[in-house]
NULOGU-648652 format. One record per residue (C-alpha): x, z, y; residue number from 0. Coordinates in nm, 3 decimals, decimal comma, padded with zeros to 5 digits. Each point is the difference from the previous one (the first is absolute). Layout:
N
<x X | z Z | y Y | nr NUM>
...
//
This chain:
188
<x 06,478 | z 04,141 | y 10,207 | nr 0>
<x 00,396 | z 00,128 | y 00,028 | nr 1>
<x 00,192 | z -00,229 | y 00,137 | nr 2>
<x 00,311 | z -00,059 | y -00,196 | nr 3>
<x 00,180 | z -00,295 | y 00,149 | nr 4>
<x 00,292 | z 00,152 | y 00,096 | nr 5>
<x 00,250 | z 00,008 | y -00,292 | nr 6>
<x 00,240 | z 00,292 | y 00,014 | nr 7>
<x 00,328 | z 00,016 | y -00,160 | nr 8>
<x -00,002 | z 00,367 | y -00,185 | nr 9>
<x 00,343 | z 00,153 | y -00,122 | nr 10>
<x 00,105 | z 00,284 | y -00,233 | nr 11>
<x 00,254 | z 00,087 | y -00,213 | nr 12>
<x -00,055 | z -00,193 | y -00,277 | nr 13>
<x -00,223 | z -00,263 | y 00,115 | nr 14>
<x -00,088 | z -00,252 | y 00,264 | nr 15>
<x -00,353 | z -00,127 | y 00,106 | nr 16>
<x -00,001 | z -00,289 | y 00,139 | nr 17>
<x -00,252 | z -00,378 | y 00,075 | nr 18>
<x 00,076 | z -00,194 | y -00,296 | nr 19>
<x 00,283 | z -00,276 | y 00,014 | nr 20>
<x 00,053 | z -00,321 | y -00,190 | nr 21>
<x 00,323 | z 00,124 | y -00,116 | nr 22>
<x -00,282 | z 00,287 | y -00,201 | nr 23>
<x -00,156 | z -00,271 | y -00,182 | nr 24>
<x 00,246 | z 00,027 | y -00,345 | nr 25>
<x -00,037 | z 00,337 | y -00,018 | nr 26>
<x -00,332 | z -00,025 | y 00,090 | nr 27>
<x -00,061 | z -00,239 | y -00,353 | nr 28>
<x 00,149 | z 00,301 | y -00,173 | nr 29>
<x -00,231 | z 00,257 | y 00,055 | nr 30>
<x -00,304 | z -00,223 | y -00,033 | nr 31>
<x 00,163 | z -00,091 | y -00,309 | nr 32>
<x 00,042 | z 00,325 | y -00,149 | nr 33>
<x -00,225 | z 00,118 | y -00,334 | nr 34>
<x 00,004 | z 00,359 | y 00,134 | nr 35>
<x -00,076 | z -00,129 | y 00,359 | nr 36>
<x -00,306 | z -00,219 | y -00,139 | nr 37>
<x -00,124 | z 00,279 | y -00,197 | nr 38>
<x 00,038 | z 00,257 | y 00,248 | nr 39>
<x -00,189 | z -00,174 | y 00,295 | nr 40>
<x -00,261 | z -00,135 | y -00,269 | nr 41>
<x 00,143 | z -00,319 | y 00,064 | nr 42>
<x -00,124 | z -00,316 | y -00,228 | nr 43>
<x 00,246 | z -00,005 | y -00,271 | nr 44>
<x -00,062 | z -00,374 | y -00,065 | nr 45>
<x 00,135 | z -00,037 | y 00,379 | nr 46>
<x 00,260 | z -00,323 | y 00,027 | nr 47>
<x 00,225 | z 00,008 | y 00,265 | nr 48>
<x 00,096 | z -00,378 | y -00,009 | nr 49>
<x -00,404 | z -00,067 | y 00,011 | nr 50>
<x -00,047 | z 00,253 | y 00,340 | nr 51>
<x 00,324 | z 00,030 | y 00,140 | nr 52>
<x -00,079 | z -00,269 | y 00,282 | nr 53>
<x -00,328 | z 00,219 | y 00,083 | nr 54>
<x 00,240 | z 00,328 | y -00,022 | nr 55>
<x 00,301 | z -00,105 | y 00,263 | nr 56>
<x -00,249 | z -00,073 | y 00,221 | nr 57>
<x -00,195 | z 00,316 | y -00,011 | nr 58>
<x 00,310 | z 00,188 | y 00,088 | nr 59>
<x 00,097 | z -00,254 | y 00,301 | nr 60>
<x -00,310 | z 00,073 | y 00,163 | nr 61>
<x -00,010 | z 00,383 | y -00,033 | nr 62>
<x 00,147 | z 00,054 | y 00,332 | nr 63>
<x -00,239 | z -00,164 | y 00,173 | nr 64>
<x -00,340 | z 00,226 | y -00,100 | nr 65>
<x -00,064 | z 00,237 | y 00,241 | nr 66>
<x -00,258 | z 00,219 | y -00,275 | nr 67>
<x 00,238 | z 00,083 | y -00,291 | nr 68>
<x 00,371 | z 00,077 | y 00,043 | nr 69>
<x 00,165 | z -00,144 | y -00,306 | nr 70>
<x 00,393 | z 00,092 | y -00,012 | nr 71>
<x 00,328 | z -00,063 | y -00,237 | nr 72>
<x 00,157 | z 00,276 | y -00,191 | nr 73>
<x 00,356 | z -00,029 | y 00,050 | nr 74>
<x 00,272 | z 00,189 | y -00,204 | nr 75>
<x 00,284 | z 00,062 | y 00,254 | nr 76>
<x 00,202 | z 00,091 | y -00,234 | nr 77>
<x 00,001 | z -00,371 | y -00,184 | nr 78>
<x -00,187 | z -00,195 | y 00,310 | nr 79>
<x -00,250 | z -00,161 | y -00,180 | nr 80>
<x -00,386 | z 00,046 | y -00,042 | nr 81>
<x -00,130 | z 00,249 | y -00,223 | nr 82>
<x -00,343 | z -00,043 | y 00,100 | nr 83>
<x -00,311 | z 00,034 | y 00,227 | nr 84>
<x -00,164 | z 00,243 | y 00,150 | nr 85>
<x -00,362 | z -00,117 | y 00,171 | nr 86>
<x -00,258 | z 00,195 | y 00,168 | nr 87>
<x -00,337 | z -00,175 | y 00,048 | nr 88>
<x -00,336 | z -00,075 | y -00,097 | nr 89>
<x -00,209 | z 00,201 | y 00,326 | nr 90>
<x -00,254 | z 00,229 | y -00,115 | nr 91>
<x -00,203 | z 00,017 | y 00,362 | nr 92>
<x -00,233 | z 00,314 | y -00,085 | nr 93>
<x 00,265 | z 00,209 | y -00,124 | nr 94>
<x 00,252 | z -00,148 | y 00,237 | nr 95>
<x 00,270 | z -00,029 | y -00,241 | nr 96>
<x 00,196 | z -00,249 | y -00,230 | nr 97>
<x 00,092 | z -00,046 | y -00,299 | nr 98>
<x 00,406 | z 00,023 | y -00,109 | nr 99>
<x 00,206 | z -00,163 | y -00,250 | nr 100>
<x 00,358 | z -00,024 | y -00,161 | nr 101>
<x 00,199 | z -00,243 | y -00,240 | nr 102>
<x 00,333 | z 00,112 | y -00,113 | nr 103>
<x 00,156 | z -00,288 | y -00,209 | nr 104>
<x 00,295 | z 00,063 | y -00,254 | nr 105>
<x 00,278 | z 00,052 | y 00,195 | nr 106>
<x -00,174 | z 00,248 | y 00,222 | nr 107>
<x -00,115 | z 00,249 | y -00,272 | nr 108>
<x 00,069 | z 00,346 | y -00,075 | nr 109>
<x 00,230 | z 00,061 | y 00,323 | nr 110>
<x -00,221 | z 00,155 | y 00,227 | nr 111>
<x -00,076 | z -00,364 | y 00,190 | nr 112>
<x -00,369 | z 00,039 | y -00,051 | nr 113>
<x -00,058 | z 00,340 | y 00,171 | nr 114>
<x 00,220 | z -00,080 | y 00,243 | nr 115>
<x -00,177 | z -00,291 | y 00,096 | nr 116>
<x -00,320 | z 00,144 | y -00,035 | nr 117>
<x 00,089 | z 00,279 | y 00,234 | nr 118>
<x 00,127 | z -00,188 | y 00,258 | nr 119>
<x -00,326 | z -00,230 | y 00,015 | nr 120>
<x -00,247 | z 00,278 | y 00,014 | nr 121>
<x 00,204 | z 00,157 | y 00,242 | nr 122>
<x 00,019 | z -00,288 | y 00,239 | nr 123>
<x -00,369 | z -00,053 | y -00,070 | nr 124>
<x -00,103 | z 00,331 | y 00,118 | nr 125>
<x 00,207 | z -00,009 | y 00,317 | nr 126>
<x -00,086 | z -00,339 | y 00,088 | nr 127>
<x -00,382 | z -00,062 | y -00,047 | nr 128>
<x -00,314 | z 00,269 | y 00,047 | nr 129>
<x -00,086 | z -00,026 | y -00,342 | nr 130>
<x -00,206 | z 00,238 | y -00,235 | nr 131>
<x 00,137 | z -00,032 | y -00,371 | nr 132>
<x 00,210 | z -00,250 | y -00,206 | nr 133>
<x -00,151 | z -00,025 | y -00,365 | nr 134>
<x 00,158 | z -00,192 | y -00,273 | nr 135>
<x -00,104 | z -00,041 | y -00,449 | nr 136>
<x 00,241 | z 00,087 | y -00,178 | nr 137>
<x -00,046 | z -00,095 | y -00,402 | nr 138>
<x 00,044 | z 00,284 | y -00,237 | nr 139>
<x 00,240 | z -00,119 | y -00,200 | nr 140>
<x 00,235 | z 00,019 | y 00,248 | nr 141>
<x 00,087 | z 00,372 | y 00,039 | nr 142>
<x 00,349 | z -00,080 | y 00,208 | nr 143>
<x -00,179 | z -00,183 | y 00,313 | nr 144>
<x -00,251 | z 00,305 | y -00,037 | nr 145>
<x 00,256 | z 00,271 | y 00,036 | nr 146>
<x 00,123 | z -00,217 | y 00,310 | nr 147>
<x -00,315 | z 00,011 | y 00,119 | nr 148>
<x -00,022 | z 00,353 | y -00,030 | nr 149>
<x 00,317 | z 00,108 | y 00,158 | nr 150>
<x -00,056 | z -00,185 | y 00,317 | nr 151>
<x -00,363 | z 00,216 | y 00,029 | nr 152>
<x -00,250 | z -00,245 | y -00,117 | nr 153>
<x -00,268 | z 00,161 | y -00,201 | nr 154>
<x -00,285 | z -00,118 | y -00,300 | nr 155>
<x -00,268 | z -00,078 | y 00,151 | nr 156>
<x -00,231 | z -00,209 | y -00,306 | nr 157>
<x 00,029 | z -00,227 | y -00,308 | nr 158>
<x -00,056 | z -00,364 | y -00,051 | nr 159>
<x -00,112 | z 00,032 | y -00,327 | nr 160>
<x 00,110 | z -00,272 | y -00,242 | nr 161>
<x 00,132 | z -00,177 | y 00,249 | nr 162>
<x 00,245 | z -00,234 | y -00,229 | nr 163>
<x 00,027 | z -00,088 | y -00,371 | nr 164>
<x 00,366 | z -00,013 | y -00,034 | nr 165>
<x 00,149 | z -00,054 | y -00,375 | nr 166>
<x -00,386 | z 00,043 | y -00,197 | nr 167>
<x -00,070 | z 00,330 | y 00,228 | nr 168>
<x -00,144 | z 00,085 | y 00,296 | nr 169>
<x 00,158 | z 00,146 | y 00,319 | nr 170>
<x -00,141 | z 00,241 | y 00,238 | nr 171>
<x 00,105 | z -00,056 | y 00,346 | nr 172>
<x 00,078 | z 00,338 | y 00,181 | nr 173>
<x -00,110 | z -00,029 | y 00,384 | nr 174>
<x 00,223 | z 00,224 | y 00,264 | nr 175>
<x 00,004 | z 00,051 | y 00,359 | nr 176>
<x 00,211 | z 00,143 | y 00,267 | nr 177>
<x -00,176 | z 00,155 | y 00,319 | nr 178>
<x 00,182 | z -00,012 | y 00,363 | nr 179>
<x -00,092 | z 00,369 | y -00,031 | nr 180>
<x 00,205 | z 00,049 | y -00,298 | nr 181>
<x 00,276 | z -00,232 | y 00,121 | nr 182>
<x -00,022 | z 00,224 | y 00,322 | nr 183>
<x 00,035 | z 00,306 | y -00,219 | nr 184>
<x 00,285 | z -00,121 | y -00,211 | nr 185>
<x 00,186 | z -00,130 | y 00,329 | nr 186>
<x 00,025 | z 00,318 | y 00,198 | nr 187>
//
C-alpha cells in the first residue's frame, strides 16, 4: 500500500489543489450536475442530485481522512471557486501503481485547468511516494481529456472494449499509463 494521508496543498498558475471544503460543496453540485460531465465520466445519466446529495457531501467530508487515495479540489484562482477533482487511487499491489482520475466541471473547461491540475498531481505523486505507474480509462469519445493525457506523457496502453452504451452505441474505453521511468524522462 502508499500511504496517502497527508493532504498537500499544490499551487500553479492557474490552479490550486487543495482537501475539499464545505464552502466546495455548490460548485461541487455543478459539476456532478453537468450532461457533458455525466457523459464524460460514464456517469448514470438518470443520476438525481436531490435523491444522493446527502450520500455525496459526505463523501467529500471524509476524503481527508483516507490515508490510500488522495482525493483533492480543483480550484480556479483566477475566480476562487472549485472547478473540480483530481483523485489518485484504487492500489494495484503487483504492478505497484494506481489508478488516476480528473473531473473538470463547466466553469473549469477549455482554460488549461485540467492539465494543469493533472500535472501538478502526477508530479507530487512521483516525488512523494515509491510508486511504479499511474494508469487511468479514458472513454473514446472524449478526444480533449485524451490529448491532456498525452501531453503530460501518459501513453495507450489497451482497450476496454465496449465498455459503455451511451446514446444506442457502444463505447470503447481506451486504457493509458504513465511509468515513473517516463515521468523521470520527461522531468529532466
Amino acid at each position: 500500500m502508499v500511504y496517502l494521508g497527508y493532504k498537500p496543498l499544490l499551487e500553479g498558475e492557474k490552479v490550486k489543489l487543495r482537501p475539499f471544503k464545505e464552502t466546495d460543496f455548490p460548485f461541487i453540485k455543478k459539476c456532478l450536475t453537468d450532461p457533458e460531465v455525466l457523459k464524460l465520466t460514464g456517469s448514470d445519466m438518470d443520476f438525481d442530485w436531490e435523491e444522493e446529495k446527502d450520500i455525496i457531501y459526505e463523501w467529500y467530508q471524509t476524503r481527508y481522512l483516507e490515508k490510500d487515495r488522495l482525493d483533492l479540489a480543483i480550484i480556479d484562482k483566477k475566480q476562487g471557486t472549485c472547478v473540480g477533482e483530481t483523485v489518485v487511487n484504487l492500489y494495484d499491489e503487483t504492478n505497484h501503481s494506481m489508478n488516476y482520475r480528473i473531473l473538470i466541471g463547466p466553469e473549469g473547461r477549455n482554460r488549461g485547468l485540467g492539465t494543469e491540475a493533472t500535472q501538478l498531481i502526477i508530479d507530487y505523486v512521483f516525488q512523494n511516494t515509491t510508486l511504479h505507474q499511474l494508469t487511468l480509462d479514458v472513454l473514446d469519445f472524449n478526444p480533449r481529456a485524451r490529448h491532456v493525457y498525452e501531453k503530460i506523457g501518459f501513453v495507450k496502453s489497451g482497450i476496454h472494449e465496449n465498455e459503455l452504451q451511451f446514446d444506442g452505441e457502444w463505447i470503447d474505453a481506451i486504457q493509458m499509463r504513465l511509468t515513473r521511468e517516463d515521468w523521470l524522462k520527461r522531468n529532466m
